[in-house]
C-alpha positions as CSV (number, residue, x, y, z in Angstrom):
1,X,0.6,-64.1,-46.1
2,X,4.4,-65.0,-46.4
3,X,6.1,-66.4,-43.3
4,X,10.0,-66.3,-43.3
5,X,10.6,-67.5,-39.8
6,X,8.9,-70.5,-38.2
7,X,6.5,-72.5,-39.1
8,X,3.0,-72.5,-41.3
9,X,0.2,-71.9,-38.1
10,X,-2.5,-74.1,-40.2
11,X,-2.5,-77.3,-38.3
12,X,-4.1,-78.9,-41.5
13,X,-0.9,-77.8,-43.5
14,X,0.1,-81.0,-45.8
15,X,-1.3,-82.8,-42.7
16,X,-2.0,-86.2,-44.7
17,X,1.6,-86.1,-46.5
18,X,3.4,-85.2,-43.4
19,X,1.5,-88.9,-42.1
20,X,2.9,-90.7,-45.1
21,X,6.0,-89.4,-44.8
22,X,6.4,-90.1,-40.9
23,X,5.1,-93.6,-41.7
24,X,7.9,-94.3,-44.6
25,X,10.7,-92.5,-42.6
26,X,9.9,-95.3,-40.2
27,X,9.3,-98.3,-41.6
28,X,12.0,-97.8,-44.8
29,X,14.8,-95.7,-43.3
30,X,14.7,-96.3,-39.4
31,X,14.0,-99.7,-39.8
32,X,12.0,-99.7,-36.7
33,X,10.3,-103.2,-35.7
34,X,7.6,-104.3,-33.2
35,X,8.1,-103.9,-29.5
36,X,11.1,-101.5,-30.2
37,X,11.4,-97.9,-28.0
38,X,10.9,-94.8,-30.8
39,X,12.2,-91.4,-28.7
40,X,11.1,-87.9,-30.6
41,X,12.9,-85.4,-29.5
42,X,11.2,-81.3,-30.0
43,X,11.8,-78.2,-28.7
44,X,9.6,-75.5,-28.1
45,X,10.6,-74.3,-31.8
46,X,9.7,-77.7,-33.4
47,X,7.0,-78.1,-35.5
48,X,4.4,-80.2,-33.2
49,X,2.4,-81.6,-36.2
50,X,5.7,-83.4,-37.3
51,X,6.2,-84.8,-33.7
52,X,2.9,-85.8,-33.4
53,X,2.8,-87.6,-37.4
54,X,6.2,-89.4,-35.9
55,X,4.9,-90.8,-32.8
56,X,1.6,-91.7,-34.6
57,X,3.7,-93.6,-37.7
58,X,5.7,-95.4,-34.3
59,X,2.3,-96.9,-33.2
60,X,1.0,-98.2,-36.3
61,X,4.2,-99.5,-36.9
62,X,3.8,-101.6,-33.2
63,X,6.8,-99.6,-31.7
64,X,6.7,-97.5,-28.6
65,X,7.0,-94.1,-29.2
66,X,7.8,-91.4,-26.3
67,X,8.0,-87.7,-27.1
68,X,10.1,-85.2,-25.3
69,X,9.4,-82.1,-25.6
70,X,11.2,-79.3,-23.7
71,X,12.4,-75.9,-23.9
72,X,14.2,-74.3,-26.2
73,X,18.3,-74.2,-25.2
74,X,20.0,-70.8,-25.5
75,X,22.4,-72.4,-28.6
76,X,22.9,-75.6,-30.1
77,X,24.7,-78.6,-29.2
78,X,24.3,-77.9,-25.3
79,X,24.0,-81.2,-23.3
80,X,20.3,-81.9,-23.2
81,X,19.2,-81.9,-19.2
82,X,19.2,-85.2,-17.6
83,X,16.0,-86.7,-18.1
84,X,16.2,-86.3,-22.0
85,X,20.0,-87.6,-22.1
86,X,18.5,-90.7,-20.1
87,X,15.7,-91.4,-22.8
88,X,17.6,-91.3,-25.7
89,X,20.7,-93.8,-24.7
90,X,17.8,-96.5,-23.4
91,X,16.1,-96.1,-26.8
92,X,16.2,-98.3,-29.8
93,X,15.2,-95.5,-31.8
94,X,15.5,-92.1,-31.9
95,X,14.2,-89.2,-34.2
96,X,15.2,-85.8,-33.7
97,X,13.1,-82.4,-34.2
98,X,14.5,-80.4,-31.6
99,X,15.9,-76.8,-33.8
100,X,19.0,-76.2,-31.2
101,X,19.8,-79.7,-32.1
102,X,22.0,-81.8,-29.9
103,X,23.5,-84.1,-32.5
104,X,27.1,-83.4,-31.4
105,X,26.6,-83.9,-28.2
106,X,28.1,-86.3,-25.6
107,X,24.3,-87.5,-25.0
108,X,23.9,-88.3,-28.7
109,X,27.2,-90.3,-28.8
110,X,26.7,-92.5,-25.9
111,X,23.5,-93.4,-27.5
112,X,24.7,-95.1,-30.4
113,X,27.4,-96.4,-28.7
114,X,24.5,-98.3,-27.1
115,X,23.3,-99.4,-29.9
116,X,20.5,-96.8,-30.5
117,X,19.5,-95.4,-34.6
118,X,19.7,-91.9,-34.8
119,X,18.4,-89.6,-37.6
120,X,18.1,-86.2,-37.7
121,X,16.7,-85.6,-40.9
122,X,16.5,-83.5,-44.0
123,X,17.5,-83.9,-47.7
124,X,22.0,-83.6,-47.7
125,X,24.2,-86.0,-48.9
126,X,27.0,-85.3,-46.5
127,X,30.7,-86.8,-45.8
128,X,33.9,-86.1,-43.9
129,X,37.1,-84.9,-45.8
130,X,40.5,-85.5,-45.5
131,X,41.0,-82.3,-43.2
132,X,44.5,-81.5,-44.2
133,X,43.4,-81.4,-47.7
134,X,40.9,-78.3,-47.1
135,X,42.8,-75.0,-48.3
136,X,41.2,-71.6,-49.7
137,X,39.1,-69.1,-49.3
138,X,35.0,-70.0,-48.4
139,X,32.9,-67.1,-49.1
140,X,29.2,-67.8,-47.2
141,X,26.4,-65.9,-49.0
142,X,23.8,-67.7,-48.1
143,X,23.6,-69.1,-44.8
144,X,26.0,-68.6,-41.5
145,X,24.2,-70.2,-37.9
146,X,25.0,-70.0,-35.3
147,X,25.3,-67.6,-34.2
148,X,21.6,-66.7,-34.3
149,X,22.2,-62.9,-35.4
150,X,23.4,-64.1,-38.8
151,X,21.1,-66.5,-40.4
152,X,20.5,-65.8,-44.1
153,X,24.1,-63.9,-44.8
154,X,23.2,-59.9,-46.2
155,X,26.7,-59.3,-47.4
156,X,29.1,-62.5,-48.3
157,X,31.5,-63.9,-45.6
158,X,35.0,-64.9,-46.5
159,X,36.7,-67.4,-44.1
160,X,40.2,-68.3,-45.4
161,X,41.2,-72.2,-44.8
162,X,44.8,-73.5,-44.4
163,X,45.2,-77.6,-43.6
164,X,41.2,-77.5,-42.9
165,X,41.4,-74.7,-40.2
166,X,40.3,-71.5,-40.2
167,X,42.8,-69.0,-40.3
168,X,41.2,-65.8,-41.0
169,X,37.6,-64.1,-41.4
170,X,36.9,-61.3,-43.7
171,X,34.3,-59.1,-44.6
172,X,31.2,-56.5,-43.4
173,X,29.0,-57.0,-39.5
174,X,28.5,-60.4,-40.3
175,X,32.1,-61.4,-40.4
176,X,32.8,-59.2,-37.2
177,X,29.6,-61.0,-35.6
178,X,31.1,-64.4,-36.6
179,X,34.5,-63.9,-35.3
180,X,33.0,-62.4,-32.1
181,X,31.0,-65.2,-31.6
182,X,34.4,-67.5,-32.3
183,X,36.0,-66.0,-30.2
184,X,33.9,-66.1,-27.0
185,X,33.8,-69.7,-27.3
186,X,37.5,-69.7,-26.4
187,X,37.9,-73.5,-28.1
188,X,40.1,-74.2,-31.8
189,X,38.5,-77.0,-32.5
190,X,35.7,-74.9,-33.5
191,X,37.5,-73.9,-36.4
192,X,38.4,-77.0,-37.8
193,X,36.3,-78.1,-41.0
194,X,34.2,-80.8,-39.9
195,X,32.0,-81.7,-43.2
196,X,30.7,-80.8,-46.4
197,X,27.5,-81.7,-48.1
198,X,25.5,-81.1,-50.9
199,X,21.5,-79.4,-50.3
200,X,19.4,-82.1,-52.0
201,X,16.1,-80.9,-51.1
202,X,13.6,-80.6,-54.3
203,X,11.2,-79.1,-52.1
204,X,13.5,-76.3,-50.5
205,X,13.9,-73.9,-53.4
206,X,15.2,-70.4,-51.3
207,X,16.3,-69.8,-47.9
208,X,13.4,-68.8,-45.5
209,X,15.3,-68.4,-42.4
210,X,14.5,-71.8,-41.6
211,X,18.2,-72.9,-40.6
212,X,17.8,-77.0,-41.0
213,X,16.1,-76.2,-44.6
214,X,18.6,-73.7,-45.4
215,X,21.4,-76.0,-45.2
216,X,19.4,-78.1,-47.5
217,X,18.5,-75.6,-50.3
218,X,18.7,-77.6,-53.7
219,X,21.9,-77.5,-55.1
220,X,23.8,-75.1,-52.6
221,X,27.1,-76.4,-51.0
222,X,27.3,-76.4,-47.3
223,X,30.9,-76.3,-45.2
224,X,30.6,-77.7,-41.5
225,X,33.2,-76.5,-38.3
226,X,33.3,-77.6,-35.0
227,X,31.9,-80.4,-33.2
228,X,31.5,-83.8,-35.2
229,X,30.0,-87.2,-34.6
230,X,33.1,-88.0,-32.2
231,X,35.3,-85.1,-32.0
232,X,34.3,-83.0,-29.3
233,X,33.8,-79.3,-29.9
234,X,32.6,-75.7,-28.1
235,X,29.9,-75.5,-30.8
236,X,28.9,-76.3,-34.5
237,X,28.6,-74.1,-37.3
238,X,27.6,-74.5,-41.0
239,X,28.6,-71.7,-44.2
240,X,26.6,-72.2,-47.2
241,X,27.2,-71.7,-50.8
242,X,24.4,-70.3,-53.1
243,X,26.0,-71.3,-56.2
244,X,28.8,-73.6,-56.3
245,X,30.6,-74.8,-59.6
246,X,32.1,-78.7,-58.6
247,X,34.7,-80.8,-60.0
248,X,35.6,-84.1,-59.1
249,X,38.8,-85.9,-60.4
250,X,38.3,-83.3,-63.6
251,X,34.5,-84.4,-64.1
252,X,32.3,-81.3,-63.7
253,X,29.5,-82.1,-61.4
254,X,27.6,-78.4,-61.1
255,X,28.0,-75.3,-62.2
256,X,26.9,-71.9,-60.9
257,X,24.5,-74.1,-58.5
258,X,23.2,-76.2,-61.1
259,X,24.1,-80.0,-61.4
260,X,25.3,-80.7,-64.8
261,X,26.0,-85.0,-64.6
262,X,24.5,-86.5,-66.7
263,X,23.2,-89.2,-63.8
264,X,22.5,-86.1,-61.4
265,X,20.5,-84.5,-64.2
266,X,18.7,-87.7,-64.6
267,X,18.0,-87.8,-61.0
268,X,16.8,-84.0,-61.1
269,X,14.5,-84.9,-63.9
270,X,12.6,-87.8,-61.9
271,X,11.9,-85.5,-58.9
272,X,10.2,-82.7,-61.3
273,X,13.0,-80.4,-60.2
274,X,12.4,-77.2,-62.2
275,X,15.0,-76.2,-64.8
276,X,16.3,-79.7,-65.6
């Protein structure tokens, strides 16, 4: 049986990978050391076996790890309640799982303003552009979220750009939903481009409905508006591309969502990527 929403329900589901990888994204990419505080944060949408792999990896690693787990929010990027806001600025770590994510929240930024490493992970290689630089149309065909009654896009969404803003939205019920949802927000920051990544996730092949894999299918193209690291915002909001052609200072880096560099090819090649 095929599952496009949620999670697999076997707990024994790549259950010794998923303790390998907690371990390594640990020790190798958090850096975390002895005696330090790790806090997971999950929602009630989170997968628990991750949480739990995290927190064990912590241990072993002689950190202190403290999970919070709490409801699901309504929408992304609300302030987390009190008690969760308090956790994560006294840690020295802090791993997030919750799916209504609060990464661009005032909670988040005070936290590494004291110091604390934050990942939310997944495989993107992500930067900020020069926002008056950003002109053109976007058309999203493959994922729009929020709001949650898009998801996987059905018919393509065309959102035209002038100086990095969005000027215009065009298309079927999707774009109508999207510019509903816009517009109740009643903030224009939320239509200012806020980043754009790469999905560079070998092991994330279609979109499932699964919005932080989605974002990361391999070799899709994903714009970012709203709310950013420390510009303040309504909301967040990602568009993704299903098959991008790139060029970069006249170097062609993919074409028709297939990376064509020679070092990219390279790298495609050493993680058994299919097709290269």
């Amino acid at each position: 049986m095929e599952f496009m929403l949620g999670t697999e329900p076997r707990r024994e589901y790549y259950a010794f990978e998923v303790a390998a990888a907690a371990h390594k994204m640990l020790a190798e990419v958090m850096l975390v050391k002895p005696d330090e505080t790790v806090v997971i944060t999950a929602d009630t949408q989170s997968d628990w076996r991750v949480v739990e792999a995290t927190a064990q990896a912590a241990l072993t690693l002689r950190a202190h790890p403290t999970v919070l787990w709490y409801e699901t929010r309504p929408h992304a990027q609300m302030a987390p309640y009190p008690p969760v806001a308090a956790a994560v600025q006294a840690a020295d770590v802090w791993v997030e799982y919750a799916v209504q994510y609060i990464l661009y929240t005032d909670a988040r930024r005070t936290a590494c303003r004291n110091g604390c490493r934050y990942a939310a992970f997944g495989g993107q290689v992500v930067w900020l552009p020069q926002e008056s630089s950003v002109e053109g149309p976007i058309v999203g065909d493959g994922m729009i979220w929020p709001p949650d009654d898009i998801g996987i896009v059905r018919e393509p969404v065309t959102l035209q750009v002038e100086a990095g803003c969005i000027t215009s939205i065009e298309g079927g019920t999707e774009a109508r939903i999207l510019q509903g949802w816009l517009d109740s927000l009643d903030d224009s920051t939320i239509t200012r481009i806020a980043h754009m990544n790469y999905g560079f996730n070998p092991g994330v092949t279609r979109f499932t409905g699964r919005v932080a894999e989605d974002e990361r299918v391999f070799g899709v193209f994903d714009f970012g508006f709203g709310g950013w690291m420390d510009r303040p915002a309504a909301s967040h909001f990602d568009v993704v591309i299903t098959a991008p052609t790139i060029v970069a200072d006249g170097v062609k880096i993919e074409r028709d969502g297939k990376f064509v560099h020679p070092d990219l090819i390279e790298s495609c090649q050493q993680m058994k990527v299919a097709g290269y």
